[in-house]
Structure formats: structure tokens, C-alpha cells
Backbone and ligand atoms as CSV (ligand in chain L), in Angstrom:
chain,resi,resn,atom,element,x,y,z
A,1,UNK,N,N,-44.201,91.586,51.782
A,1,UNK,CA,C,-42.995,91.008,51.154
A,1,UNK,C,C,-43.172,89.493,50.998
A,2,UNK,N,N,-42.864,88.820,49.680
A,2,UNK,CA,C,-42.915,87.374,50.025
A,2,UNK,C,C,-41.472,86.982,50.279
A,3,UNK,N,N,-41.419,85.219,50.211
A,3,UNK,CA,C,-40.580,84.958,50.990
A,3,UNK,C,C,-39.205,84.953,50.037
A,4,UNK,N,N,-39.482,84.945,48.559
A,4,UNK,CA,C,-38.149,85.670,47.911
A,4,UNK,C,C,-37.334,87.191,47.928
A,5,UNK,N,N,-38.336,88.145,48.501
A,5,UNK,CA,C,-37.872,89.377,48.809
A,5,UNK,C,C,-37.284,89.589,49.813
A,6,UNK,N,N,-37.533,88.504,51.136
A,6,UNK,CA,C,-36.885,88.354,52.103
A,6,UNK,C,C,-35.619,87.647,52.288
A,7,UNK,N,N,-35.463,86.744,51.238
A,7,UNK,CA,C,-34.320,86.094,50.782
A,7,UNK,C,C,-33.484,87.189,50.084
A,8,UNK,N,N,-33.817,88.236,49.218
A,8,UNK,CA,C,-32.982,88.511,48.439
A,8,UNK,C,C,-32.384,90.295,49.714
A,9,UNK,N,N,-33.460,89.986,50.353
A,9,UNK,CA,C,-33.064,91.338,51.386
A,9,UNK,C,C,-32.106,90.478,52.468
A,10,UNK,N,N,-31.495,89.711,52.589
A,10,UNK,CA,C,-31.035,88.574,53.883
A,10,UNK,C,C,-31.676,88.304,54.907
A,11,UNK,N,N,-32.684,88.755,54.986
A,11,UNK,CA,C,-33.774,88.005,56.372
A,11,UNK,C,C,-33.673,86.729,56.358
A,12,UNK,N,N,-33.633,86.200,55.227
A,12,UNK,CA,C,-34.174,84.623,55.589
A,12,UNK,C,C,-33.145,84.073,54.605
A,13,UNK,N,N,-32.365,83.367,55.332
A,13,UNK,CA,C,-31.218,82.155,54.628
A,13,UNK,C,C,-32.109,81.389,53.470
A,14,UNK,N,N,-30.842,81.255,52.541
A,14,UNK,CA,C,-31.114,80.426,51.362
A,14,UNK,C,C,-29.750,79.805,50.838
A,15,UNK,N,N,-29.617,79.168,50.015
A,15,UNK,CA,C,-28.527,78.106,49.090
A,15,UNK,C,C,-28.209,78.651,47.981
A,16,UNK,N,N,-27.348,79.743,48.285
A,16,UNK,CA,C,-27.367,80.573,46.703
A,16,UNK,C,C,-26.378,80.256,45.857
A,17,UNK,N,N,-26.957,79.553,44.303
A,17,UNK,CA,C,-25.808,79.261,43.344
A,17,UNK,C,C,-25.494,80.243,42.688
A,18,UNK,N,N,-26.374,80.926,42.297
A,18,UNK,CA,C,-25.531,82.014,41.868
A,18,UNK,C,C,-26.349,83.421,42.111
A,19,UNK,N,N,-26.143,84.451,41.375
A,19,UNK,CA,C,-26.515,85.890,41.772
A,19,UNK,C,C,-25.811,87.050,40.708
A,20,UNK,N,N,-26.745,87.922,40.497
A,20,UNK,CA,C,-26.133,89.464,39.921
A,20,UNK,C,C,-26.856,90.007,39.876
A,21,UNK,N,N,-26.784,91.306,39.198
A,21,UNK,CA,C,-27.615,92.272,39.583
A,21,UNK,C,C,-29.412,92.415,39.180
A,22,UNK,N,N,-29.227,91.073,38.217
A,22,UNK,CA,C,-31.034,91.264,37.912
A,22,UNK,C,C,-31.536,89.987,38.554
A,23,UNK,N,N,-30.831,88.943,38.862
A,23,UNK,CA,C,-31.456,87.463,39.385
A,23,UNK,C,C,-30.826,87.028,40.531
A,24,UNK,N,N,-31.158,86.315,41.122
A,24,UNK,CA,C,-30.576,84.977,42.376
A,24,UNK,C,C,-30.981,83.708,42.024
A,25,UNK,N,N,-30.050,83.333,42.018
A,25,UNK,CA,C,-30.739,81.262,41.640
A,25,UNK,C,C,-30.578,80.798,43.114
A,26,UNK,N,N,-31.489,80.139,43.616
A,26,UNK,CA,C,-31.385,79.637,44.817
A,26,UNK,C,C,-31.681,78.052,44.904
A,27,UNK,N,N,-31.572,77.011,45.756
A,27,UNK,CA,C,-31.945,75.770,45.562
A,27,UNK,C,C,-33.306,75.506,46.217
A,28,UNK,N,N,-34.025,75.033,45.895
A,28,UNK,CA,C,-35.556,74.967,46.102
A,28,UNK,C,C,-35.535,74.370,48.115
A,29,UNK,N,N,-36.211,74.800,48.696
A,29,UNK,CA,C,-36.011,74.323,50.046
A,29,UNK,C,C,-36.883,73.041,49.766
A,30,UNK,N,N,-37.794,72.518,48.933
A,30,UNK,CA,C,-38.493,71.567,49.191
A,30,UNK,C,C,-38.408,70.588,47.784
A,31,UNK,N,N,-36.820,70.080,47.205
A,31,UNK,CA,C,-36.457,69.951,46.257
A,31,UNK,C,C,-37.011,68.758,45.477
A,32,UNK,N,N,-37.672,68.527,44.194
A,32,UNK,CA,C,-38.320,67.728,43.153
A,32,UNK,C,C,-37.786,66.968,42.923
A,33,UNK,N,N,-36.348,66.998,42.767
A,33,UNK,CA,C,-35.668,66.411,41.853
A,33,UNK,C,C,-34.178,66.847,42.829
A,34,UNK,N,N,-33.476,66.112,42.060
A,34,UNK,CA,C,-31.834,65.783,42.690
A,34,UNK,C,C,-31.587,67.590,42.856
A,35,UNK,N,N,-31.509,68.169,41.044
A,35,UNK,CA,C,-31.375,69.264,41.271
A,35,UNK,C,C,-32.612,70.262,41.349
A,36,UNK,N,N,-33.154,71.206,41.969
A,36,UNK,CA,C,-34.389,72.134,41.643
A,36,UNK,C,C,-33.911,72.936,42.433
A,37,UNK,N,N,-33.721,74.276,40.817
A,37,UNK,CA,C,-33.149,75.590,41.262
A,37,UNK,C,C,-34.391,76.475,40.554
A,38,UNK,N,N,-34.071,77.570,41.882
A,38,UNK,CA,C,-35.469,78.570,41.477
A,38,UNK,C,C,-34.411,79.631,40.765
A,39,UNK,N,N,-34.768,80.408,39.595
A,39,UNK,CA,C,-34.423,81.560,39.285
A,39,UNK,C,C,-35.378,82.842,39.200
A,40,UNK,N,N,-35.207,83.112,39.929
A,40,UNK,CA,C,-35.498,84.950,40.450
A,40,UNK,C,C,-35.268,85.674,40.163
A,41,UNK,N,N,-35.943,86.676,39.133
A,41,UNK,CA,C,-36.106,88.198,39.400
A,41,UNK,C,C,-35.671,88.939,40.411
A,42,UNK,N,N,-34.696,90.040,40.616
A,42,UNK,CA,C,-35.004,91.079,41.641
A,42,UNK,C,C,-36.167,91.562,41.187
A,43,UNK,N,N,-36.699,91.977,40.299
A,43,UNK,CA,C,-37.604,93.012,39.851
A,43,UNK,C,C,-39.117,92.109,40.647
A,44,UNK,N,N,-39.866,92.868,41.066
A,44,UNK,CA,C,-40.921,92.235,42.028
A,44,UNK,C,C,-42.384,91.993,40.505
A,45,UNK,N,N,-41.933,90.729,40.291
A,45,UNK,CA,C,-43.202,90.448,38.849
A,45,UNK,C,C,-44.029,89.371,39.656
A,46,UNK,N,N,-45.741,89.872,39.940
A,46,UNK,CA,C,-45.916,88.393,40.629
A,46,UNK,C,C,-46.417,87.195,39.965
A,47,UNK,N,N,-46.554,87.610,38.977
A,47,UNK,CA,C,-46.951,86.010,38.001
A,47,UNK,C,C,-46.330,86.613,36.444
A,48,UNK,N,N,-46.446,85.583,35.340
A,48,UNK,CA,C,-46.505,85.437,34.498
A,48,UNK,C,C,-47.444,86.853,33.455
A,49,UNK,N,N,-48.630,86.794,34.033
A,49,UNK,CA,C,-49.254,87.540,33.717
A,49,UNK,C,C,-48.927,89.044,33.599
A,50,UNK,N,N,-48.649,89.454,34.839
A,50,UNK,CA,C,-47.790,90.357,35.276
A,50,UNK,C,C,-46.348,90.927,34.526
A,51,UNK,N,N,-45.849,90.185,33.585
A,51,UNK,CA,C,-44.958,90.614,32.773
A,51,UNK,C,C,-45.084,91.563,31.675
A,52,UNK,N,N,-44.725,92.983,31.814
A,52,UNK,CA,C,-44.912,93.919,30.762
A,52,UNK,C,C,-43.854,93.777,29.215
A,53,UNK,N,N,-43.664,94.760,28.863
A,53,UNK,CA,C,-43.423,94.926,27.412
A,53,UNK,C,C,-41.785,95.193,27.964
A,54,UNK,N,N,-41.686,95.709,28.652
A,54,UNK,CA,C,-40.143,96.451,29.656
A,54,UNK,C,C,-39.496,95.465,30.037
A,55,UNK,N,N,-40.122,94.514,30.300
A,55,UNK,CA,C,-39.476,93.204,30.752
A,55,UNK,C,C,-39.227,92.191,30.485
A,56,UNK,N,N,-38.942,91.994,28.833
A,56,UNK,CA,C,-38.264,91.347,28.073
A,56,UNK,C,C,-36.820,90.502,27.990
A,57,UNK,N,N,-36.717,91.700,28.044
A,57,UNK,CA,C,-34.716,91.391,28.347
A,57,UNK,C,C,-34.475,90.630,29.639
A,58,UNK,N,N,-35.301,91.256,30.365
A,58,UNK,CA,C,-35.085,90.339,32.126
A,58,UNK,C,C,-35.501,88.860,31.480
A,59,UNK,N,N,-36.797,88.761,31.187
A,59,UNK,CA,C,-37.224,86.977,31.232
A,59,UNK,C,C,-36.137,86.662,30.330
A,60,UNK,N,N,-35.619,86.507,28.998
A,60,UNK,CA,C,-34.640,86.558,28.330
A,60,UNK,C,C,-33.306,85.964,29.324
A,61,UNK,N,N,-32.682,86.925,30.156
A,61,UNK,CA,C,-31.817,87.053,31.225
A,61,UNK,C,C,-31.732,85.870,32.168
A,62,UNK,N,N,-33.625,85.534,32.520
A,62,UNK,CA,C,-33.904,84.504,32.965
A,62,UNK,C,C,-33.271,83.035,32.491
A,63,UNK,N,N,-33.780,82.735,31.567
A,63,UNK,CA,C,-33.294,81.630,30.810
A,63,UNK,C,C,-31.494,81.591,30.445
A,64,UNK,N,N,-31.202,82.452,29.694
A,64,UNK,CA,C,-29.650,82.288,29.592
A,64,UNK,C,C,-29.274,82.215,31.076
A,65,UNK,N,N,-29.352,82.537,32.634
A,65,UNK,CA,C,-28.868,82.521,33.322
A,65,UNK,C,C,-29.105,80.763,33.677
A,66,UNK,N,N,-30.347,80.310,33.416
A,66,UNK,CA,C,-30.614,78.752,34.029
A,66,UNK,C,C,-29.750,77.973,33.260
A,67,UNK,N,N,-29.640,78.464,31.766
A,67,UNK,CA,C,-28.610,77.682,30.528
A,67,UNK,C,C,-27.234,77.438,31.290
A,68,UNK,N,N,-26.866,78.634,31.687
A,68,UNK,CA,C,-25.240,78.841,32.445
A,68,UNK,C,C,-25.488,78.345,33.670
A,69,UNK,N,N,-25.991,78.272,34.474
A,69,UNK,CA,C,-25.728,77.454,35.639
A,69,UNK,C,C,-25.996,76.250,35.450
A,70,UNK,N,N,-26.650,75.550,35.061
A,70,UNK,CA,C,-27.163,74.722,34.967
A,70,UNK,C,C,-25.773,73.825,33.583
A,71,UNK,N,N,-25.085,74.292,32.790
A,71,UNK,CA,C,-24.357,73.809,31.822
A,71,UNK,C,C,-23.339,73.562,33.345
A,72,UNK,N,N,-22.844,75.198,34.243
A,72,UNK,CA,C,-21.759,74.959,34.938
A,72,UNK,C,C,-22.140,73.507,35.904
A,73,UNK,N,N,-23.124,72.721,36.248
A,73,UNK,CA,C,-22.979,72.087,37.147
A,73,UNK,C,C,-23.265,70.798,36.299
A,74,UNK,N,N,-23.236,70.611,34.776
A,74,UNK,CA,C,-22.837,70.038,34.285
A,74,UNK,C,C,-24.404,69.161,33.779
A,75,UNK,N,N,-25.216,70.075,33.461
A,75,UNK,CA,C,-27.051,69.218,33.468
A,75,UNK,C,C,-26.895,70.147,31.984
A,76,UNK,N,N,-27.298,69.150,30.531
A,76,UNK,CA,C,-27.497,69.509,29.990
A,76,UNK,C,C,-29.574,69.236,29.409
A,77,UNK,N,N,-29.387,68.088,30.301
A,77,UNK,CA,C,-31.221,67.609,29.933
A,77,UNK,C,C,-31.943,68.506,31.372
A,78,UNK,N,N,-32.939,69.131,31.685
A,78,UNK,CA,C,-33.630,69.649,32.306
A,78,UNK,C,C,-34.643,70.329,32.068
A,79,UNK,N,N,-35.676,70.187,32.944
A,79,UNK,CA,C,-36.940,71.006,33.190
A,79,UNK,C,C,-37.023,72.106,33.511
A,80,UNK,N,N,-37.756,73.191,32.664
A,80,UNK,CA,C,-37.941,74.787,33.106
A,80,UNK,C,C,-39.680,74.721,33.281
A,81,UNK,N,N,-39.928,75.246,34.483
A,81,UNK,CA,C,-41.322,75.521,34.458
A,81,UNK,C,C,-41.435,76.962,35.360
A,82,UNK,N,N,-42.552,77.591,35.087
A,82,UNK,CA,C,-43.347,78.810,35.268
A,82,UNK,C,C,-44.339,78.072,36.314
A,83,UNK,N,N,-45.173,78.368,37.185
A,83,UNK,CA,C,-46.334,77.922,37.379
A,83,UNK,C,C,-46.759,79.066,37.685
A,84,UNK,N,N,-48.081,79.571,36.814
A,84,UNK,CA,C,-49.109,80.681,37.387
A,84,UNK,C,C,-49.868,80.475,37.533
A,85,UNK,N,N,-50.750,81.410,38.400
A,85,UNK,CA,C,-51.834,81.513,39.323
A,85,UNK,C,C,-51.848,80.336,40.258
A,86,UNK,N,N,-52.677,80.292,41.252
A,86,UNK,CA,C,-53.236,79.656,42.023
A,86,UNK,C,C,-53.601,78.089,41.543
A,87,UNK,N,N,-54.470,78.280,40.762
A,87,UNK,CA,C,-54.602,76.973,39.533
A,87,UNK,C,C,-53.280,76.241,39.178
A,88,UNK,N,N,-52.743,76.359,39.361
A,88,UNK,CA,C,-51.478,75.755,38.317
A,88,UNK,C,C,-50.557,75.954,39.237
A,89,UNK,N,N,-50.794,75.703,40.676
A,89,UNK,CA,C,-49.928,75.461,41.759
A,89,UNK,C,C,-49.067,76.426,42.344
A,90,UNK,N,N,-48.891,77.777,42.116
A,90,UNK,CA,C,-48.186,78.945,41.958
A,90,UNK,C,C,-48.546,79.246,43.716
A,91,UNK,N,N,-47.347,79.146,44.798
A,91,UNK,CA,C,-47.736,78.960,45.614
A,91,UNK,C,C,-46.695,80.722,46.551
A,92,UNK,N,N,-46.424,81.111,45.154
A,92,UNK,CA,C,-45.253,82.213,45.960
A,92,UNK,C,C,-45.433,83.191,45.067
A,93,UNK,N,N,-46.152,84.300,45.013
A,93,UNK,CA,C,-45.892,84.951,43.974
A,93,UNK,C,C,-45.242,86.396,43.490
A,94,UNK,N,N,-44.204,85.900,43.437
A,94,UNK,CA,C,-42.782,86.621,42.977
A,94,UNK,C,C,-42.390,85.808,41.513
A,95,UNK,N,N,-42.526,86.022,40.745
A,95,UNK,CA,C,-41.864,85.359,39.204
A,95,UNK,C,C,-40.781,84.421,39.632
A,96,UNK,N,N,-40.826,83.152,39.093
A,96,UNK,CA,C,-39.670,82.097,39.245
A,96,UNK,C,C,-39.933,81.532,38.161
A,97,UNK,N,N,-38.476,81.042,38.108
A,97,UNK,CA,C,-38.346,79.694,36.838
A,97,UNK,C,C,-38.204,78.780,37.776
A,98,UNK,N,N,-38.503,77.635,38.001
A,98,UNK,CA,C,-38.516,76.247,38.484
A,98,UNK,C,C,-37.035,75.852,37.435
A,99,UNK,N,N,-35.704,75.146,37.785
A,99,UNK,CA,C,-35.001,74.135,36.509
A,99,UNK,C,C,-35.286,72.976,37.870
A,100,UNK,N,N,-35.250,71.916,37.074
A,100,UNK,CA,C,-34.876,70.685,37.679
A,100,UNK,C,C,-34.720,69.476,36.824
A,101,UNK,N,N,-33.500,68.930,37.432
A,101,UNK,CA,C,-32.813,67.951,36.758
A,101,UNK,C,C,-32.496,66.862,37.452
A,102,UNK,N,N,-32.127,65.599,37.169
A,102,UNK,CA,C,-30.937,65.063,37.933
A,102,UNK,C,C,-31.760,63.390,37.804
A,103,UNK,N,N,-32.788,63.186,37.635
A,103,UNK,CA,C,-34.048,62.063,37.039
A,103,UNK,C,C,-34.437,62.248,36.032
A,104,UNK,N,N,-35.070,61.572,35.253
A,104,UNK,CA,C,-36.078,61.350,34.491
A,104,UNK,C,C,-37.153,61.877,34.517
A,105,UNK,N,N,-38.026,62.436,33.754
A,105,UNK,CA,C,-39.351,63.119,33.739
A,105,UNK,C,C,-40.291,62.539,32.846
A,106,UNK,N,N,-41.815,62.731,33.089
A,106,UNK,CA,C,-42.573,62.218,32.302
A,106,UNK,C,C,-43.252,63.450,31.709
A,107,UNK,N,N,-44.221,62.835,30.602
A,107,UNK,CA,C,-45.142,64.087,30.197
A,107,UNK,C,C,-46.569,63.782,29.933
A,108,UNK,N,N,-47.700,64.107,29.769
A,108,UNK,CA,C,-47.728,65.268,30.511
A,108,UNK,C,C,-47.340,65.626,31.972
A,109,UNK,N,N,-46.712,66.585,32.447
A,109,UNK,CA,C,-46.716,66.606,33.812
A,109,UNK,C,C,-48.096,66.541,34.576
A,110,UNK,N,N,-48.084,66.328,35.663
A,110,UNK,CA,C,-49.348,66.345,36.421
A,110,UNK,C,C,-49.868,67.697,37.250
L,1,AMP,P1,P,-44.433,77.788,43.221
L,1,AMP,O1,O,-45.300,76.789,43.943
L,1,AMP,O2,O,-44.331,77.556,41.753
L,1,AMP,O3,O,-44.880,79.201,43.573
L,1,AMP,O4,O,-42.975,77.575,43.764
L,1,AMP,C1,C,-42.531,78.111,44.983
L,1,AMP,C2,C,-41.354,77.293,45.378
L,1,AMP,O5,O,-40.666,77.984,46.398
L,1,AMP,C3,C,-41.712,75.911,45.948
L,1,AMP,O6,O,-41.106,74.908,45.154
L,1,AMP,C4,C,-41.165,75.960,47.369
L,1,AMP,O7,O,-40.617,74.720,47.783
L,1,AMP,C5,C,-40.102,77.033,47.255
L,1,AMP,N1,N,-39.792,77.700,48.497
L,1,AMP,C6,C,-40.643,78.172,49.430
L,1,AMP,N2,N,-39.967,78.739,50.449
L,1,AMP,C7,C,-38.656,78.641,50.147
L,1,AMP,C8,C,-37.442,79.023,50.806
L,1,AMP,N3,N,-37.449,79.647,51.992
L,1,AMP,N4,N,-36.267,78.743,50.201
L,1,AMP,C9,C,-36.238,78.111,49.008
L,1,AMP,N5,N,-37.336,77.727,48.334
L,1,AMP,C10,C,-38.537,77.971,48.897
């Protein structure tokens, strides 16, 4: 189990903004930025890669859910990132959206 399955089973406390039946947005325990919210899958996807043809509507789901929380707490400028594999810093692998807001950002990211 990683440590989002254990979050979403209640073993292990988290900061939950929001929740339903396909996602949990939680607040990042080791936060980037003012705001950095993870959005989660229930569905166990462990990377990017890993996303089938079936699971459309979920990533979809994904994003409109970061749009709506993220409008409700009043952030209309923000960062969405993926990170997959190992390479590219992917340090949990259960599917997440990274949002984070609340500073300024540069580009390219590093
Ligand atoms: P990534 O490196 O893209 O796989 O992102 C994993 C993220 O999960 C990191 O930003 C971690 O800070 C975050 N994280 C790890 N453990 C927890 C936890 N128990 N609660 C909330 N966020 C966590």
C-alpha cells in the first residue's frame, strides 16, 4: 500500500480539503508553495503511464475537481503538475496532481 492508500483507508492522518467518491484533495505534508494540494485518485494508477483508455473521465474529474477547489479558496493563477517516474522526481506512486499556488513561479521549472 503506499502512503495515499493509507490515507484514503484512515491509517494515516491527512488535511483533507475536499473528497468524493472518485478523489481526495489533501494538503501536501511537505508544502512548495503557500498553497500545495495533492489530488488523488481512489482508483490505484501508479504513474502517468499507467493510465488506460477507461480512465479518461477520472483524469478529466481530476482537473475540474483542482478548478473547483482551488476557484473555492479563491486561486485563480496556479500550478498543475504530474511528476512521473523516478526521473522526474515521482517519489509516491499512486497518480497525483500536484496544484500549487499562493507565489510566483518561474519557467522552466527545475
Ligand atoms: P511526488 O514526489 O510527485 O511523488 O509527490 C509526492 C508528494 O507527496 C510529495 O510532495 C510529498 O511531500 C507528499 N507526501 C508524502 N507523504 C505525505 C503525507 N503523509 N501527507 C501528505 N503529503 C505527503
Amino acid at each position: 500500500m503506499t502512503i495515499f492508500e493509507k490515507i484514503m483507508a484512515g491509517q494515516i492522518p491527512a488535511r483533507i480539503e475536499f473528497e468524493d467518491e472518485h478523489v481526495i484533495v489533501i494538503h501536501d505534508i511537505s508544502p512548495q508553495a503557500p498553497v500545495h494540494l495533492l489530488v488523488i485518485p481512489r482508483k490505484v494508477i501508479p504513474t502517468v503511464n499507467d493510465i488506460g483508455g477507461s480512465d479518461q473521465e477520472l483524469i478529466g474529474h481530476l482537473f475540474s475537481t483542482a478548478s473547483r477547489v482551488m476557484r473555492g479558496l479563491g486561486h485563480t493563477d496556479y500550478r498543475c503538475v504530474f511528476n512521473c517516474g523516478a526521473g522526474a522526481q515521482q517519489t509516491v506512486f499512486h497518480l497525483h496532481l500536484h496544484v500549487l499556488a499562493g507565489r510566483s513561479f518561474s519557467w522552466p521549472p527545475g
